[in-house]
N, C-alpha and C positions, 0 to 999 in steps of 0.2 A: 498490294501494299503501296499506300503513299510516298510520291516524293520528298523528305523533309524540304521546309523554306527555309527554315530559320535555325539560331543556335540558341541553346536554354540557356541564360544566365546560370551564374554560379549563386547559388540562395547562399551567401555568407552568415545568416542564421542559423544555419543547420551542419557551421564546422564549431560553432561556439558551445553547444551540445555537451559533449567530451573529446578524446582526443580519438579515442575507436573508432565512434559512429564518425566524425569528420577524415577521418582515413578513407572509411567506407563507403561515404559519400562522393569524397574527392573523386575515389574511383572508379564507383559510375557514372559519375558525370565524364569525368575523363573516357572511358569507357562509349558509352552514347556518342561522344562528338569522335571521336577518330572513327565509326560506324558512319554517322551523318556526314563527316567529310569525303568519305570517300561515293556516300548516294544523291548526296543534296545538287542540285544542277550548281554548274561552273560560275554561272555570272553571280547568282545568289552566294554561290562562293566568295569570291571574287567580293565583292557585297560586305560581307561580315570578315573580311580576313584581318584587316586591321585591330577590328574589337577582339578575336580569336589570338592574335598575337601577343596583345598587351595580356588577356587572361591568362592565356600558359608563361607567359614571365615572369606574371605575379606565383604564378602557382611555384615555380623553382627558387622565388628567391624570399620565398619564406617570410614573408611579411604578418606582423603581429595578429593572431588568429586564426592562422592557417597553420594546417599540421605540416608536418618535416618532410621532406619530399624524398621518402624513401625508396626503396629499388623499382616499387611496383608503379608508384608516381612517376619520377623523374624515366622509366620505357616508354609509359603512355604517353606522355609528353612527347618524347624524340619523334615516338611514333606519326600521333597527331602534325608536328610541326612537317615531318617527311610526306607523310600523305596531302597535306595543304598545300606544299610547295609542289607536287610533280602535280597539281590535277588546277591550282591556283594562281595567280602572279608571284615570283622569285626575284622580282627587284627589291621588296622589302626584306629577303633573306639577308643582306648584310648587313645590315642596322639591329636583327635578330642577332646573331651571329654575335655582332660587336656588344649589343648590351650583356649577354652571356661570359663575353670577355672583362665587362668588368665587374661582373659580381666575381668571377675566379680571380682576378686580378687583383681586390682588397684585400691586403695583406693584413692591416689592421685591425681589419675584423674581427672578433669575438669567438671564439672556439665551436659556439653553439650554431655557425656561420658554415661550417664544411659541409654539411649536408649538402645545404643549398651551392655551394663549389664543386660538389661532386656530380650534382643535380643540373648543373650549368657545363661543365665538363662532358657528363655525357651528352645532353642534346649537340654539344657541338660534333661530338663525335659520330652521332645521327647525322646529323647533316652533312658533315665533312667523306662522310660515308657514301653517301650517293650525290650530294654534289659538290662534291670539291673542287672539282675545275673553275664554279662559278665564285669557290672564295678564297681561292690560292694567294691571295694577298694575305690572308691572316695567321698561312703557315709557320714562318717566323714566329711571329709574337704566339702561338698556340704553346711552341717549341719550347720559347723563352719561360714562358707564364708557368709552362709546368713544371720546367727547373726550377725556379725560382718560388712554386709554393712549399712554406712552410713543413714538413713531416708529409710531403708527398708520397715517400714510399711508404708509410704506413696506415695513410688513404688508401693505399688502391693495391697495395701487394701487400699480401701476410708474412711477417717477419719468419727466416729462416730459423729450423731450432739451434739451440747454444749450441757450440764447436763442442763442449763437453764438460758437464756435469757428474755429482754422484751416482745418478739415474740416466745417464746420457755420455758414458766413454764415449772418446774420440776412437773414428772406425778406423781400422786398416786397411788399407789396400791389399789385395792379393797378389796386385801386379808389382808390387812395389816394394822397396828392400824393408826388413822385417825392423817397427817400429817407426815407421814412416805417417805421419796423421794427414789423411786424406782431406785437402782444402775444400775448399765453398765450390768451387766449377770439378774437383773431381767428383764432391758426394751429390751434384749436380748437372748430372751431365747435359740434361736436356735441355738447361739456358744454355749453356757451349753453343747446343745448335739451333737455336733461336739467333742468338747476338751473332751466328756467322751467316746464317741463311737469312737475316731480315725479318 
């Protein structure tokens, strides 16, 4: 089997289609190049990482005829950007990193705009993942950014069910004097030991 040299453009005719087939596109393409990054030699890497960066950018932040970078997108992506950087140069990882920061960071945006916030959120998370040491400056503003997005917790956590409806009385405690409505951390105990253990 060949070494690959090079990376296949992205044929932007072929997501204009429909919205299915350019899904299914995206992801073999995405697919093939996190394959080719991890076999194609170093310098030819090295070579094409620039053009490879600006592509998966464009991929997460949804730009006019490109599909929604949904779960199976925005992994491939983290993925690719992770396997470029431990086998490629990692000085352009914080200009990475920081454009990411500001597609999450437009708060102004358009609703139709989260995807690609969630999609930028996680590669940071990728990356933050195995190399955080090298971008421990952006912890702060990661921090800040994600308090500060709009309905953040109903991005990324599925709302608890109602304390109690017709269809959903409020539970009892067993342990607890009789008529007592069990709160959010007792019918929950397992955030308790998350938020205490980190």
């Amino acid at each position: 089997m060949s070494t690959p040299r090079t990376f296949d453009e992205i044929d932007e005719t072929e997501l204009l289609v429909s919205t299915d087939n350019a899904q299914a596109y995206l992801f073999q393409w995405l697919s093939s190049t996190e394959k080719k990054i991890s076999e194609i030699d170093i310098a030819n890497l090295k070579a094409a990482q620039q053009t490879l960066e600006k592509t998966l950018l464009k991929i997460i932040s949804h730009p006019e005829g490109y599909p929604l970078p949904g779960r199976a997108i925005r992994e491939l992506v983290g993925r690719c950007l992770v396997s470029m950087y431990s086998r490629g140069e990692t000085k352009s990882m914080f200009n990475v990193v920081q454009s990411c920061m500001r597609i999450v960071g437009d708060f102004k945006s358009l609703s139709e705009r989260d995807a690609s916030k969630i999609a930028a959120f996680s590669c940071i998370g990728d990356i933050m993942a195995s190399f955080g040491s090298q971008v421990m400056s952006f912890t702060a503003e990661i921090c800040t950014t994600t308090l500060q997005t709009p309905n953040s917790q109903i991005l990324f956590f599925p709302p608890p069910p109602p304390l109690s409806s017709p269809n959903n009385p409020p539970q009892v405690s067993n342990n607890s004097k009789k008529g007592h409505t069990r709160l959010p951390s007792e019918r929950y105990p397992e955030t308790n030991e998350k938020s205490v253990n980190g």
